[in-house]
C-alpha positions in Angstrom: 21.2 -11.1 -42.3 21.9 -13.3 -44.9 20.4 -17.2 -44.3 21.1 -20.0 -46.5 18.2 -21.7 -47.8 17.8 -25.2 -48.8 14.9 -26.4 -50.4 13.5 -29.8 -49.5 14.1 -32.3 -52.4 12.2 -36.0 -52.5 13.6 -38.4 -54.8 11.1 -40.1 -57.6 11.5 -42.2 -60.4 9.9 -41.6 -63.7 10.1 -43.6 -66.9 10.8 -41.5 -70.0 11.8 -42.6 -74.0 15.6 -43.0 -74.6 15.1 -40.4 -77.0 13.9 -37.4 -74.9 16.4 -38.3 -72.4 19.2 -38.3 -75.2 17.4 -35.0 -76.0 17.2 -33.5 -72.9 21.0 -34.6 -72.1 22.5 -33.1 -74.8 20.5 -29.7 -73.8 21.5 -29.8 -70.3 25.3 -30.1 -71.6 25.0 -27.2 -73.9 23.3 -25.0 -71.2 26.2 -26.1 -68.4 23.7 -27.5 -66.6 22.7 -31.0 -64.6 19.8 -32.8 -66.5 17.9 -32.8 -63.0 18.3 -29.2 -63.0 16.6 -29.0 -66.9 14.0 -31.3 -66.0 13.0 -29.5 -62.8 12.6 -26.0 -64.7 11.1 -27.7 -68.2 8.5 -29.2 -65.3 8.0 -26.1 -64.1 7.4 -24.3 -66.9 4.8 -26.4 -68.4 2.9 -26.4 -65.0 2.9 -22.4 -64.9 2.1 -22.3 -69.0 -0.8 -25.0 -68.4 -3.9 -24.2 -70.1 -6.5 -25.7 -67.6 -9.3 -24.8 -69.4 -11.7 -27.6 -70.5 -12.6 -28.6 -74.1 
């Protein structure tokens, strides 16, 4: 049966340069996306392509 899922969201607020955020705006707009929507899948993807090995 098909069941709508709605993943829990928390609100945060993060301090970024006026330059990424122009940057990352202007992305978001050419994708048709929302910037929170860019921000949450950049986020991801750094976390999945960390390298956590140690120096």
């Amino acid at each position: 049966m098909f069941k709508i899922e709605k993943p829990e969201m928390v609100n945060k607020t993060f301090r970024l340069p006026a330059e990424l955020v122009e940057r990352l705006q202007t992305v978001a707009q050419n994708q048709g996306v929302s910037l929170n929507n860019l921000v949450k899948q950049c986020c991801e993807y750094a976390l999945e392509n960390l390298d956590c090995e140690k120096e």
